[in-house]
Z-matrix of the N, CA and C atoms (Angstrom, degrees):
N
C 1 1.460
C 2 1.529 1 108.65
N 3 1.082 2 127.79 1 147.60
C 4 1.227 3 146.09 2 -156.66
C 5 1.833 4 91.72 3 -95.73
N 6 1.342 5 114.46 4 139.01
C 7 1.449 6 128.52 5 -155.00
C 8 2.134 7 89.36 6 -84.85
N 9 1.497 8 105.53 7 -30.43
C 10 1.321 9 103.42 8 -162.87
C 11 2.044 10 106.84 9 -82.35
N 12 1.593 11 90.41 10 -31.57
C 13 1.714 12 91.43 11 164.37
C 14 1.205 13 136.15 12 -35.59
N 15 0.821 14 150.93 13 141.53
C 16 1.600 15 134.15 14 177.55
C 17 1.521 16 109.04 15 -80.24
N 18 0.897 17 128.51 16 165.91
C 19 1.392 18 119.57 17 156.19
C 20 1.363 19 123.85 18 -83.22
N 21 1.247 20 104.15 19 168.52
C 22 1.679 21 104.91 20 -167.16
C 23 1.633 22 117.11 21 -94.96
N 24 1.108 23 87.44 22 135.43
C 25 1.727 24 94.72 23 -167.47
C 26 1.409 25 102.37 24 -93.77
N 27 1.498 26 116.20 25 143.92
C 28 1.847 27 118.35 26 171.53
C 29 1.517 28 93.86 27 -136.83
N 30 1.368 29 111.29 28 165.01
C 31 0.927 30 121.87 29 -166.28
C 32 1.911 31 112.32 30 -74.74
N 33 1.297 32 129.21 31 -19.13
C 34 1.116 33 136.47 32 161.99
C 35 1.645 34 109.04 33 -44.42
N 36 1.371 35 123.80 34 -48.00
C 37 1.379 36 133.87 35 -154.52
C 38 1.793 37 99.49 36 -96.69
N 39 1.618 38 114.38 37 59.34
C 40 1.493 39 118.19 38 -160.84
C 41 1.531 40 95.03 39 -76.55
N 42 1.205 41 123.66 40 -25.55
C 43 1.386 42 132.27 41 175.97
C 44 1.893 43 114.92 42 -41.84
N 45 2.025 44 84.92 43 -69.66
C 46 1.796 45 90.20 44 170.94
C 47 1.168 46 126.87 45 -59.08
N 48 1.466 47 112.27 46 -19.52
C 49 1.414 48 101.27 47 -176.91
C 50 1.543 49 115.74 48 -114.81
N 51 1.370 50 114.90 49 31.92
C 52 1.357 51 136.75 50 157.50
C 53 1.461 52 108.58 51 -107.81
N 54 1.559 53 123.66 52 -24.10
C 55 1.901 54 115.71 53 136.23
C 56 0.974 55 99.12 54 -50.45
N 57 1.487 56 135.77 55 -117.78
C 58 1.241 57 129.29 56 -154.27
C 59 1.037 58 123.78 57 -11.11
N 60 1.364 59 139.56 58 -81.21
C 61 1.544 60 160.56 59 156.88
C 62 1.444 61 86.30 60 7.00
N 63 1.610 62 114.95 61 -85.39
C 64 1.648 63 113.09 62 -167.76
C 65 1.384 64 106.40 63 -56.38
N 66 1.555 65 122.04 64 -33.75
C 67 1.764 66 102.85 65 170.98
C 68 1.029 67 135.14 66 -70.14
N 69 1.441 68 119.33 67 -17.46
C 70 1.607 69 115.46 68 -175.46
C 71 1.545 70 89.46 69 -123.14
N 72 0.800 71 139.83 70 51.45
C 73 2.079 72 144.62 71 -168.76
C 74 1.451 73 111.72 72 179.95
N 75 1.683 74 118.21 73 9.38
C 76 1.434 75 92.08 74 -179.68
C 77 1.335 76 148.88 75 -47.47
N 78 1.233 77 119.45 76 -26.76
C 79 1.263 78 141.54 77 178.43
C 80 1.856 79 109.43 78 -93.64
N 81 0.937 80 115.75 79 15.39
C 82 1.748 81 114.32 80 168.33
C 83 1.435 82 100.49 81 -65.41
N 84 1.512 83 86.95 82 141.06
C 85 1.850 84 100.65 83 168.97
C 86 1.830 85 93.53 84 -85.83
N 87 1.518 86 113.98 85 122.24
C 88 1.448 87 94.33 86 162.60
C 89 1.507 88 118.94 87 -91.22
N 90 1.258 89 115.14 88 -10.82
C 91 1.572 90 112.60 89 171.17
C 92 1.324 91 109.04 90 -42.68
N 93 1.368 92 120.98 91 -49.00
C 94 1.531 93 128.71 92 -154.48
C 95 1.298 94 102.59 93 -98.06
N 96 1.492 95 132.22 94 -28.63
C 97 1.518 96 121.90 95 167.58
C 98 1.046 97 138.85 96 0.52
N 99 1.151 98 165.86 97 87.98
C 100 1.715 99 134.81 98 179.15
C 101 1.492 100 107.56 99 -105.65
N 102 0.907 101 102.71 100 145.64
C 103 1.980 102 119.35 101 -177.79
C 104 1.287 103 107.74 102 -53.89
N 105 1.268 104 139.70 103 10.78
C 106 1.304 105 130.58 104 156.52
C 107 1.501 106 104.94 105 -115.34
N 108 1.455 107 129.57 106 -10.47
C 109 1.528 108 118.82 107 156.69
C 110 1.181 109 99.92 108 -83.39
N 111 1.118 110 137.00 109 -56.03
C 112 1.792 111 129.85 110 -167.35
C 113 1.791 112 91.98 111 -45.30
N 114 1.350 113 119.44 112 -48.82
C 115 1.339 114 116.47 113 -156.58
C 116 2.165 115 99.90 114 -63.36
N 117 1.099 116 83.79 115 -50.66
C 118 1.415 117 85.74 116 169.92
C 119 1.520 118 136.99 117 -49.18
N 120 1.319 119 100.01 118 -48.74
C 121 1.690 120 113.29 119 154.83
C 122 1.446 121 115.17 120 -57.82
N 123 1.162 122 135.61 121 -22.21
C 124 1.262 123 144.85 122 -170.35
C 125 1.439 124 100.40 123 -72.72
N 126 1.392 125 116.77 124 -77.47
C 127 1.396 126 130.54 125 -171.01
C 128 1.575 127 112.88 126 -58.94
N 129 1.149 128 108.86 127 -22.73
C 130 1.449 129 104.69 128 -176.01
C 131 1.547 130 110.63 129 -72.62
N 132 1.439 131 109.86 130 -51.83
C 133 1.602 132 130.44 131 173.05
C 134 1.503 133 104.79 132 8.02
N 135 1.141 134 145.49 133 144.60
C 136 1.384 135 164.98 134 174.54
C 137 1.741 136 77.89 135 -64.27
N 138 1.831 137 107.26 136 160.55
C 139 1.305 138 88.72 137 179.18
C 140 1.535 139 137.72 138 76.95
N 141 1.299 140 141.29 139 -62.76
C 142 1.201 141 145.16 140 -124.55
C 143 1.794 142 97.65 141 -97.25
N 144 1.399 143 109.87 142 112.46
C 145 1.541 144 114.75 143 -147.00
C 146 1.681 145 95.83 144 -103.96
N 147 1.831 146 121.38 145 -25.74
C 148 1.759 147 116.71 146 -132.43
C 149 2.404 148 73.06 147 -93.17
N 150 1.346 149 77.71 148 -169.46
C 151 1.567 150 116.84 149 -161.07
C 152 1.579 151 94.11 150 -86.26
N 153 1.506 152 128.41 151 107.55
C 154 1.629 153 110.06 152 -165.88
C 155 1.691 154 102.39 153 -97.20
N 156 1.714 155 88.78 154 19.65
C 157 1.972 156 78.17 155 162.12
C 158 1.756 157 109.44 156 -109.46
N 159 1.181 158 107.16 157 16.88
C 160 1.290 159 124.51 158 173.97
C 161 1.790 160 101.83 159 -73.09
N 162 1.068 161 120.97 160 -52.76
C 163 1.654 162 151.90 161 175.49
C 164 1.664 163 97.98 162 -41.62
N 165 1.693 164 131.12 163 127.58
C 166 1.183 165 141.94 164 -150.20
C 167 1.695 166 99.02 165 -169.91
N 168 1.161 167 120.41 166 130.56
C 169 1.307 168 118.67 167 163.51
C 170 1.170 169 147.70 168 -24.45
N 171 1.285 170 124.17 169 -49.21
C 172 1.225 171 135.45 170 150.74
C 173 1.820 172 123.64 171 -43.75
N 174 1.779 173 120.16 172 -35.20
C 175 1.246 174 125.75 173 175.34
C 176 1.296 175 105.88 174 -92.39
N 177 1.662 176 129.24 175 -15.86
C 178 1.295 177 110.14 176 -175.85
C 179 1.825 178 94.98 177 -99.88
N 180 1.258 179 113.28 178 -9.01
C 181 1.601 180 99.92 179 -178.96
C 182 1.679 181 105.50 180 -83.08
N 183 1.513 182 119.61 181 -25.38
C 184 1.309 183 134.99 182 176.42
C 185 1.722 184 104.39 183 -62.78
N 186 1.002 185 119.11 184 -37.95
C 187 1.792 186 134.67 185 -175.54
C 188 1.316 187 82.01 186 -75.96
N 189 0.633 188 151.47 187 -80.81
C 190 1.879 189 168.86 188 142.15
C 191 1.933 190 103.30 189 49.36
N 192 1.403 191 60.92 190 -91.27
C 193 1.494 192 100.68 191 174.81
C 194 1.688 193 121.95 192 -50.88
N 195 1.415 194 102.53 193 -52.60
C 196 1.369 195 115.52 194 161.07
C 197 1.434 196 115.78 195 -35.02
N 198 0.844 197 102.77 196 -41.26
C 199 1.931 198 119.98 197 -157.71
C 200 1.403 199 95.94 198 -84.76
N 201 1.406 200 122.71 199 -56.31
C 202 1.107 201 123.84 200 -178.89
C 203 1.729 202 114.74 201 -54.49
N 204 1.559 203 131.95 202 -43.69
C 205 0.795 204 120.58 203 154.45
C 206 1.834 205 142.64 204 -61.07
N 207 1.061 206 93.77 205 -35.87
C 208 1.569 207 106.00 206 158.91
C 209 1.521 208 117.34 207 -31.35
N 210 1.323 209 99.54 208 -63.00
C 211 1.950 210 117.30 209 179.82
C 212 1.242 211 92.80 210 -62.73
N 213 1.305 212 152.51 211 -80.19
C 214 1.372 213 154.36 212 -146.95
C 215 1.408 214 96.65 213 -53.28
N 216 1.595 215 116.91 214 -54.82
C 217 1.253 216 104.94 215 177.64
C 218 1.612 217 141.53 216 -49.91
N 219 1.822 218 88.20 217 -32.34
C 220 1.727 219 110.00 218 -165.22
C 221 1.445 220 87.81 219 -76.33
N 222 1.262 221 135.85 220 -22.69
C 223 1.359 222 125.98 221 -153.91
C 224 1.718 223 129.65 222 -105.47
């Protein structure tokens, strides 16, 4: 694999792709989010390899959430 590729994101790895999220999304309002834009931002992601009908409410509100703590932390 090529060092400049990103690596591939699946939906198991909600962690990496709540990095991403804050790298290519810094400025998202997450108040206003809704789980079919987050879902959308998801799949687009540099990287982002899994099946996005795999993706269900419960994992994108969990990514969600993730994210939301992430920032609190960075901040």
């Amino acid at each position: 694999m090529d060092e400049t590729e990103p690596k591939p994101l699946y939906w198991e790895a909600s962690y990496e792709i709540v990095l991403a999220l804050i790298e290519h999304h810094p400025n998202a309002d997450l108040d206003t989010l809704g789980l079919q834009q987050l879902l959308d931002m998801i799949v687009t992601l540099p990287g982002f390899a899994d099946d996005p009908i795999l993706a269900h409410d419960g994992l994108l509100t969990a990514i969600l959430r993730e994210w939301y703590e992430e920032i609190d932390f960075l901040l």
